[in-house]
C-alpha positions as CSV (number, residue, x, y, z in Angstrom):
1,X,0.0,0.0,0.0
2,X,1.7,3.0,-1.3
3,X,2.2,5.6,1.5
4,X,1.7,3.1,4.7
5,X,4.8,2.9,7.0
6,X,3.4,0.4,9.9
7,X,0.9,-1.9,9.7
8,X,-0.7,-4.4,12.4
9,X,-3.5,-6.9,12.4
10,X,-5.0,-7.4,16.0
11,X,-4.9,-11.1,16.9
12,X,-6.7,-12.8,19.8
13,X,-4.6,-13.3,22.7
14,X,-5.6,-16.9,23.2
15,X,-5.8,-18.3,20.2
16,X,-3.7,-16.0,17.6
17,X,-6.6,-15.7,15.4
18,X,-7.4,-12.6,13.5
19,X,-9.9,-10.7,14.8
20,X,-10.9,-9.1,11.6
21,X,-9.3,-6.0,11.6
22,X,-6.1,-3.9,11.9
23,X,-4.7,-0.3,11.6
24,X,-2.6,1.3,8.8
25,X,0.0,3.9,9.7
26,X,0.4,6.8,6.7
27,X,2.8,9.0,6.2
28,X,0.5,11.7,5.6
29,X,-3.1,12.5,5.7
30,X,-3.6,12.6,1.8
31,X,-2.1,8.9,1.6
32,X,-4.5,7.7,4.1
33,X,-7.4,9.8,2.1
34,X,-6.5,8.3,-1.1
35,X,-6.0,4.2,0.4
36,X,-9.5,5.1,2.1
37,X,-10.9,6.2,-2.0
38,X,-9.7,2.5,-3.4
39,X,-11.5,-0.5,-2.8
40,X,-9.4,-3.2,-1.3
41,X,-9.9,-7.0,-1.2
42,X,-7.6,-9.6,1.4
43,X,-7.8,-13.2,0.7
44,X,-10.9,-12.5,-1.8
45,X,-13.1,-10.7,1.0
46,X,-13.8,-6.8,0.8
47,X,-12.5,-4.7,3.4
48,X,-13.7,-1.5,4.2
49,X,-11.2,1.7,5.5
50,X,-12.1,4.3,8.1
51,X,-10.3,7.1,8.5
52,X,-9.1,7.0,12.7
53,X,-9.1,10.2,14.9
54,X,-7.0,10.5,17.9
55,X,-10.6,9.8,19.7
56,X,-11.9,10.5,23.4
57,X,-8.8,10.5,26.0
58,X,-10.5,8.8,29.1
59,X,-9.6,10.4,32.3
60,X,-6.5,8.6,34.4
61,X,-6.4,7.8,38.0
62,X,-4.7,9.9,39.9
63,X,-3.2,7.0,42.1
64,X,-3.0,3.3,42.3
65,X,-6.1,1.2,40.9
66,X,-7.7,-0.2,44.0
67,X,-10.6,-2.8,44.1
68,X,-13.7,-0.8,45.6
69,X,-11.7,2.0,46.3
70,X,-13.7,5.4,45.8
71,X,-12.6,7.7,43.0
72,X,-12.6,7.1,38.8
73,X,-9.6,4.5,38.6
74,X,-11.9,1.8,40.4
75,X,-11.4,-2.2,39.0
């Protein structure tokens, strides 16, 4: 794919299996626009491309992640 510069297909942890989709890394914006224009077949199946965003930054815990402990970091 003209333009990529990493690529990774997510894998199950247990098993090693695809999951059925992965990321693309461009260079620039206008590679990732024009990969996302082309249709694009892997082992004779269509795949579709969205375009990522950096996306919603959820808020960290301020301290140690504590089991029932009060606060926004609870497990």
């Amino acid at each position: 794919m003209a333009g990529a510069v990493a690529q990774v297909v997510m894998r199950d942890r247990m098993t090693m299996k695809p999951r059925g989709f992965g990321f693309v890394t461009f260079k620039d914006t206008e590679a990732a626009t024009v990969a996302c224009k082309t249709a694009h077949n892997i082992d004779g199946r269509t795949v579709s491309c969205t375009v990522a965003g950096e996306g919603a930054q959820l808020p960290r815990a301020s301290g140690p992640l504590v089991p029932g402990a009060s606060g926004t970091g609870c497990l």
